[in-house]
C-alpha positions as CSV (number, residue, x, y, z in Angstrom):
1,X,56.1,-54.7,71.9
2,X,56.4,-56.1,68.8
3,X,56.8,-53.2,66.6
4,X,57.7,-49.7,68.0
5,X,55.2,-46.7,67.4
6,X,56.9,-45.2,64.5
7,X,57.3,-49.1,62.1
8,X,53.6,-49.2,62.4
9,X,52.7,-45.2,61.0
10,X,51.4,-45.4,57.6
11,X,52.1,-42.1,54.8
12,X,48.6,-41.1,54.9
13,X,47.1,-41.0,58.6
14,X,43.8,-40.1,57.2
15,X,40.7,-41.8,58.1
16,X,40.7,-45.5,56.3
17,X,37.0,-45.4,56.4
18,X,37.3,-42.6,53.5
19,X,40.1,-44.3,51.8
20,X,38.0,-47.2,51.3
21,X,34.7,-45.7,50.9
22,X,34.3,-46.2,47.1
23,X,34.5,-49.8,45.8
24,X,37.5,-50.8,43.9
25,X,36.3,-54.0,41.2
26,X,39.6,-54.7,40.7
27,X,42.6,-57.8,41.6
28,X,45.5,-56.2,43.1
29,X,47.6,-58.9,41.4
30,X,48.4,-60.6,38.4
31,X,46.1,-63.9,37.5
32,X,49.1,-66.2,38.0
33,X,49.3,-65.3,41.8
34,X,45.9,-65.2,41.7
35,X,46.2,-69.4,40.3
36,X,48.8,-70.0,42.9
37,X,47.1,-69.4,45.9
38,X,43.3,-70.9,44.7
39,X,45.9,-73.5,44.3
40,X,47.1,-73.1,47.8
41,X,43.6,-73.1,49.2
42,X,42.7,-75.9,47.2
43,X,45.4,-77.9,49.3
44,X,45.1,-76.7,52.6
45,X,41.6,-75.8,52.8
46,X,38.9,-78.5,54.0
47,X,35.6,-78.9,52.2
48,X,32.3,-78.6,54.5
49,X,34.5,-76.5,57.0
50,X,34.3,-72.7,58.5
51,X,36.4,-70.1,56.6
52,X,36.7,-66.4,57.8
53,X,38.0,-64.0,54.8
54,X,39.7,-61.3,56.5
55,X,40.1,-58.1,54.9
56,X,38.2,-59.3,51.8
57,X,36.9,-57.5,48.6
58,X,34.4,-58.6,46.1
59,X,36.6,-61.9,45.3
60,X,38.1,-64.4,47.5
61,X,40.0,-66.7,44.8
62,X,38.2,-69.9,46.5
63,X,38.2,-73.5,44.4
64,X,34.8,-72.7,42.8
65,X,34.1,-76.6,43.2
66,X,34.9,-76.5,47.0
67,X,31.5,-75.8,49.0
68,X,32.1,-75.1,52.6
69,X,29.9,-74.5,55.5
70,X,30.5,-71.4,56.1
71,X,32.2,-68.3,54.9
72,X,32.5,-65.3,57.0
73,X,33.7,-62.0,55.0
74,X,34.9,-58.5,56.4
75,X,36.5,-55.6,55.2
76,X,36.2,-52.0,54.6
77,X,33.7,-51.5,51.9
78,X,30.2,-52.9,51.9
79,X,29.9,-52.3,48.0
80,X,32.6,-55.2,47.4
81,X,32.1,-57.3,50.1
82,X,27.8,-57.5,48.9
83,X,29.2,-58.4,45.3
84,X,31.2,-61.0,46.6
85,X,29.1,-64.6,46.0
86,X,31.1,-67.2,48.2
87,X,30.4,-65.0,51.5
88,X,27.6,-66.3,53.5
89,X,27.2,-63.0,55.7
90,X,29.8,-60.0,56.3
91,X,30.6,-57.3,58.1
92,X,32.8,-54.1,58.0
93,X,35.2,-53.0,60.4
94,X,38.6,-51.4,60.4
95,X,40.9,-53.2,62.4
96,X,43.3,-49.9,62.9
97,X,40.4,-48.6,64.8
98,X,39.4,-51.6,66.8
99,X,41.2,-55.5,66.2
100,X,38.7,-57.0,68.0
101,X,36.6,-59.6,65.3
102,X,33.1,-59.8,66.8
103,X,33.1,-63.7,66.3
104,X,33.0,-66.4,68.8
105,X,36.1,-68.2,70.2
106,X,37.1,-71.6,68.1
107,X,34.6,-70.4,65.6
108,X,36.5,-71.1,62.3
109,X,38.7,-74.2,60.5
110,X,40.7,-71.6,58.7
111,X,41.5,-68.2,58.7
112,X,42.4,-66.3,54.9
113,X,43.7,-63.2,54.4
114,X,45.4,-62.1,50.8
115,X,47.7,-58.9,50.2
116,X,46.5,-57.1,52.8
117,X,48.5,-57.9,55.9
118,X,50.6,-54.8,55.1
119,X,48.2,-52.6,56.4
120,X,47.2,-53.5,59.9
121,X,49.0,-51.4,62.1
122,X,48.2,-54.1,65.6
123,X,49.2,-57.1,64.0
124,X,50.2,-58.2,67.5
125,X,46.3,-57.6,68.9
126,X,44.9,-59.0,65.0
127,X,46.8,-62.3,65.4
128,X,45.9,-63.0,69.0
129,X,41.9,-62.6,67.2
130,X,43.4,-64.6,64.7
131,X,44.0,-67.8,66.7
132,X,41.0,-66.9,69.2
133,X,38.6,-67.5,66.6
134,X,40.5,-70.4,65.3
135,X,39.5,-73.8,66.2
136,X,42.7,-75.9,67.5
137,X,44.2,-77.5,64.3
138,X,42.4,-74.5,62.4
139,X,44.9,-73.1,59.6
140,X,45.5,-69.2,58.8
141,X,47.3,-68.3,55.7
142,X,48.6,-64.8,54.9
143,X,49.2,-64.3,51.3
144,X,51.1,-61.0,49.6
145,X,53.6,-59.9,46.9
146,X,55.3,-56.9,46.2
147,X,52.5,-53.9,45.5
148,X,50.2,-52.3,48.2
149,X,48.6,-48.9,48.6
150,X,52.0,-47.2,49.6
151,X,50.4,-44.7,51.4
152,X,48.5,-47.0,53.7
153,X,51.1,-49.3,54.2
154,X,52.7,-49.0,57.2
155,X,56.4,-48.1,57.8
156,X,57.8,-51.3,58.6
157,X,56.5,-52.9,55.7
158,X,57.2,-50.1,53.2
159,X,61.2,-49.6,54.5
160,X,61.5,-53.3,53.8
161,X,62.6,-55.6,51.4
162,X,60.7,-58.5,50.5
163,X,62.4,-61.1,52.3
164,X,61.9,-58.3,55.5
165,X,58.2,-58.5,55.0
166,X,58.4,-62.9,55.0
167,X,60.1,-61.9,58.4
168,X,57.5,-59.7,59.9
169,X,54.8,-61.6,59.0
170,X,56.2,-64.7,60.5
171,X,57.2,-62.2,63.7
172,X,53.1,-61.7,63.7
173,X,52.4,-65.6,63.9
174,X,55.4,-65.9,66.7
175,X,53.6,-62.8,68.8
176,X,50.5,-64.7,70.3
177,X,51.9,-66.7,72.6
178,X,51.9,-66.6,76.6
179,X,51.9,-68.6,79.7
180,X,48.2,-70.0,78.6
181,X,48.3,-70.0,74.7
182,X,50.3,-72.2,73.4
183,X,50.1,-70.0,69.9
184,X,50.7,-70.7,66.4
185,X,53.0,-73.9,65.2
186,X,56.2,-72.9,63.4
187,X,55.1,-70.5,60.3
188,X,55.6,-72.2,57.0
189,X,56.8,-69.9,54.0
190,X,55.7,-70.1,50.4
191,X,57.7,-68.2,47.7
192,X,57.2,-68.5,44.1
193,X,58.9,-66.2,41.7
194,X,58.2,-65.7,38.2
195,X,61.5,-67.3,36.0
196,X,62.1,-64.8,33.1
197,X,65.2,-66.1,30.0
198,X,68.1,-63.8,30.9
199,X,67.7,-61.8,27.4
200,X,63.9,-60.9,28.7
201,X,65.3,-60.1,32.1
202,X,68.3,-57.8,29.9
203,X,65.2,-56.2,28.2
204,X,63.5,-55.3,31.2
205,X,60.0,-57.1,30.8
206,X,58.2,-57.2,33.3
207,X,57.8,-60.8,35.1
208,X,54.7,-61.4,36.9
209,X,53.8,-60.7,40.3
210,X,55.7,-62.6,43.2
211,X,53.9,-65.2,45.3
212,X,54.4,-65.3,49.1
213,X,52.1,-67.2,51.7
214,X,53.2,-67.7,55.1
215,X,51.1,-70.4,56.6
216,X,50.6,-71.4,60.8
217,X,48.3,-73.4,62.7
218,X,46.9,-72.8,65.9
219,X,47.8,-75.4,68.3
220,X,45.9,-76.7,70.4
């Protein structure tokens, strides 16, 4: 197992279908990580390819001047994911309930999914979606910093440090693999930390939000 019971219990056990009933029009981070991972997407994503947006909102921080075949959105409230313009078609589901993606094996070139990876609490059974749905070659990058919706984060992400959570996501990647699937290639971390002069850091002003991404591809 890759986590035990009690590392994947989140604060509030309440039903995430009311937590995420109203729509939130908001970025969960700062507009520099925001710029570092359009930048990301910019280099690892593929014009004219299929993109699934997992766990999506009303923005998905795409290149505006990449055009792709296909983008696929879900997530948890139909408000945000309607408002949301680079989606092609969407649906809602909550992945606690049931991992399985209703989506057809080899389906998609790449596979996005930004600060929200600290909620699932089957990353083992979402990852082995993950690289079902992905074509061989196909890319999935999971991006996150430091906040999250405490309460719904579970325990082996909130009793973490930072470096912890690079870790566990990587542990996620290194889960889906078996005697037939030959998994994810060797997960790739991205860190990028704001540089404050030591007299701001002395002051205590706030930097800007910390950039992680760690980045697999399915193999074939």
């Amino acid at each position: 197992m890759l986590l035990p019971p009690d590392q994947r219990t989140k604060l509030d056990d309440t039903d995430d279908n009311l937590f995420y009933s109203a729509p939130r029009y908001v970025t969960h981070v700062d507009d520099g990580f925001i710029q570092q991972l359009t930048d990301l997407y910019r280099e690892r994503l593929k014009p004219n390819t299929r993109i699934f947006d997992m766990m999506s909102s009303w923005v998905s921080h795409l290149p505006d001047e990449m055009q792709f075949a296909h983008v696929e959105g879900h997530g948890m409230n139909e408000d945000e994911l309607a408002k949301n313009r680079r989606l092609n078609h969407y649906f809602v589901q909550n992945l606690n309930a049931n991992p399985k993606l209703p989506l057809p094996d080899s389906e998609f070139d790449a596979v996005v999914n930004c600060v929200s990876v600290q909620y699932l609490q089957q990353p083992d059974a979402v990852f082995a979606e993950i690289h079902r749905i992905l074509k061989p070659g196909g890319v999935a990058i999971m991006s996150f910093s430091n906040r999250m919706f405490y309460q719904k984060a579970i325990a082996a992400w909130r009793e973490g440090s930072e470096g912890d959570r690079v870790e566990l996501v990587k542990g996620y990647f290194d889960s889906v693999k078996g005697a037939n699937i030959p998994g994810f290639s060797k997960p790739e971390v991205i860190v990028r930390k704001p540089n404050l002069p030591s007299f701001m850091q002395m002051l205590r002003i706030p930097s800007g939000d910390p950039f992680y991404a760690v980045v697999a591809y399915r193999q074939s």
